[in-house]
C-alpha positions, 0 to 999 in steps of 0.5 A, a space after each residue: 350094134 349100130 350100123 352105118 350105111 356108107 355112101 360117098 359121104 355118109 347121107 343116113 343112119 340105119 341103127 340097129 340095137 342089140 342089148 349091151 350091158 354097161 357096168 354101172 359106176 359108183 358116184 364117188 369114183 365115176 371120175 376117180 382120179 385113180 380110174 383116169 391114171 389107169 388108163 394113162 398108165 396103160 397107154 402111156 407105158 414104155 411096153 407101148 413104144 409111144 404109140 405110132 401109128 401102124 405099129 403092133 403097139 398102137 395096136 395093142 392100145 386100140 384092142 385097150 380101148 375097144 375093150 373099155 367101151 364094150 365096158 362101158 356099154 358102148 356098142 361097135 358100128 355095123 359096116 366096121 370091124 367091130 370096133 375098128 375103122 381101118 384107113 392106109 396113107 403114104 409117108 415118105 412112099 411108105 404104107 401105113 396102117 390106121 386103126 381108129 376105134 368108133 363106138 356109139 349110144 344110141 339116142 332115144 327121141 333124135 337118134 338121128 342126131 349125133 354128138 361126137 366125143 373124140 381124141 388121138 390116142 397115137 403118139 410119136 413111138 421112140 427115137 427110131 421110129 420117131 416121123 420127125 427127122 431130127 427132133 430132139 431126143 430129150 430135154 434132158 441132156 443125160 437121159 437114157 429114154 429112147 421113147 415118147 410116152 406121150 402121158 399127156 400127148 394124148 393118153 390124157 385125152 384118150 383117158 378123158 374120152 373113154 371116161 365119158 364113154 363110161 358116164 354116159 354108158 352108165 346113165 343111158 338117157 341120151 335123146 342124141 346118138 353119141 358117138 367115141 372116136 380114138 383116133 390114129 394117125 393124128 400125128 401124121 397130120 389128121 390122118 384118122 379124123 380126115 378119114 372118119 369126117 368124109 363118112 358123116 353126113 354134116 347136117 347130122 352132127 350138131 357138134 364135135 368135142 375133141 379133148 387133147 392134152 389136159 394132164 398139165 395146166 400153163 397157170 395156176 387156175 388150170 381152167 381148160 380153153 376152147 380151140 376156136 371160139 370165135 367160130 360157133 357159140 359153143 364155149 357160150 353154151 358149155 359154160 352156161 350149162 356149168 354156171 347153172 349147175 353151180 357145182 363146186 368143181 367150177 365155181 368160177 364164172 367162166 370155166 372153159 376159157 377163150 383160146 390164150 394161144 391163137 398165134 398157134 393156129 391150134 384150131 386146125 392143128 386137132 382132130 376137130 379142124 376135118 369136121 370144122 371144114 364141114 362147118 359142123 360146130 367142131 372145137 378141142 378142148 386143152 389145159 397145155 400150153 403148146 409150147 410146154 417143155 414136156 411137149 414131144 419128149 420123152 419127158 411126157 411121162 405118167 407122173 407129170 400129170 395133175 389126175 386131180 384136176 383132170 378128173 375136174 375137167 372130165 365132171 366139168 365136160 360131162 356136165 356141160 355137154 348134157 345139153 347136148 346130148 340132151 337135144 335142148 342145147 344146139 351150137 351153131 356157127 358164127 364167127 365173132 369179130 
């Protein structure tokens, strides 16, 4: 177990190692489609209710991830309750429970150092307990659904987090801490990552992935783009490391693309904008148009997605970021005119 030391904010790190025994993958399904569905097929499940955020469902997904870092070898944080960090806000003079779920990999020479790989797991939960006051129930007119599955929204990014988690876990040769963070409350405003980001010592995050929603592409390239480019060289550095890896999955010159969205302020409209704040080198990593029609609705379903290209995506993340969690490579934030 790692244990954090909480100061208001966090100013240091005490690890402490106990042994975990991460299950080892095979290469050829380490980034398996068939693995990646999986998990989406659980949390995107009507069983789940949509996933919103204090409810016995969302619940339910914590405990599912939880479960699949301690497979993956990932060890609970000391000062939590295992796995969870719980947090309360108000909505609408209403009490509400978050539960985000933190798992970390000790580093070896910069232990001190930390990447974080996150993503929301919470959604919008059904046409009752649904936040947004007069949402459309669907874009289908005839529909029975009642609940927002929230397949790609963000069980796909979820999936691809834990998947990492599990790489990682497997190879056990990070010279940085890597930290996991499921997020709750995203949907509420940022609530969960609002929370976690006043709890790190800025200086020692060297950057923030966050993944969201990278189950359905908007162009037949399907390369995935990066949230705020313009304000670290971190889109340089991931697609630098690709470009000399020469793998087959990105055999294109520049795999992670710019924003084609920036009207839509998606920088800080995710999980990365609380840690950016704090001018910790923070960006989300998405393949969704966000005005895409499945888009909060409940036609966000499991068989929407593309679990081919996902698995591209997470190979390509993964690679990527060995830099990173390496210690060799280190964003660092500017902003390009």
């Amino acid at each position: 177990m790692f244990r954090l030391i909480l100061t208001a904010p966090l100013i240091f790190l005490i690890l402490f190692n106990y042994p975990v025994v991460a299950q080892q993958a095979s290469p050829d399904n380490e980034f398996h489609p068939d693995s990646i569905k999986r998990i989406v097929s659980f949390l995107a499940s009507d069983q789940l209710k949509g996933r919103l955020t204090g409810s016995k469902e969302a619940e339910i997904a914590a405990k599912f991830i939880s479960n699949e870092f301690q497979q993956a070898g990932i060890s609970p944080i000391g000062g939590f309750e295992e796995y969870f960090s719980k947090f309360n806000f108000l909505n609408n003079q209403k009490q509400i429970e978050g539960i985000n779920v933190v798992g970390a990999l000790q580093g070896k020479s910069k232990k001190e150092e930390l990447i974080i790989f996150c993503a929301h797991y919470d959604h919008i939960g059904t046409q009752t307990t649904n936040p947004y006051p007069g949402f459309p129930l669907t874009a289908e007119k005839d529909s029975q659904d009642t609940i927002y599955n929230g397949a790609n929204d963000n069980a796909s990014g979820t999936a691809a987090m834990i998947m990492l988690a599990k790489h990682y876990g497997s190879l056990r040769n990070n010279e940085r801490t890597i930290i996991f963070i499921a997020f709750s409350g995203e949907e509420f405003g940022l609530k969960g990552s609002s929370v976690f980001s006043s709890l790190v010592d800025p200086r020692a995050v060297k950057a923030v992935i966050n993944i969201e929603m990278i189950g359905r592409g908007f162009s037949k390239k399907n390369n995935p783009f990066i949230t705020g480019g313009n304000f670290s060289n971190l889109d340089n550095i991931l697609n630098k490391r690709l470009k000399n890896q020469r793998i087959d999955t990105t055999n294109r010159e520049i795999y992670f693309k710019q924003d084609p969205f920036t009207d839509e302020n998606l920088y800080t409209r995710s999980d990365n904008f609380p840690f950016a704040q704090r001018n910790i080198p923070a960006h989300t990593l998405m393949l969704t148009n966000p005005k895409d029609l499945y888009y909060h609705s409940v036609n966000d379903e499991i068989e929407t997605l593309d679990y081919n290209n996902m698995s591209l995506i997470i190979k390509a993340i993964a690679i990527s970021c060995t830099g990173l969690v390496g210690g060799s490579d280190t964003p660092t934030s500017v902003i390009r005119r």
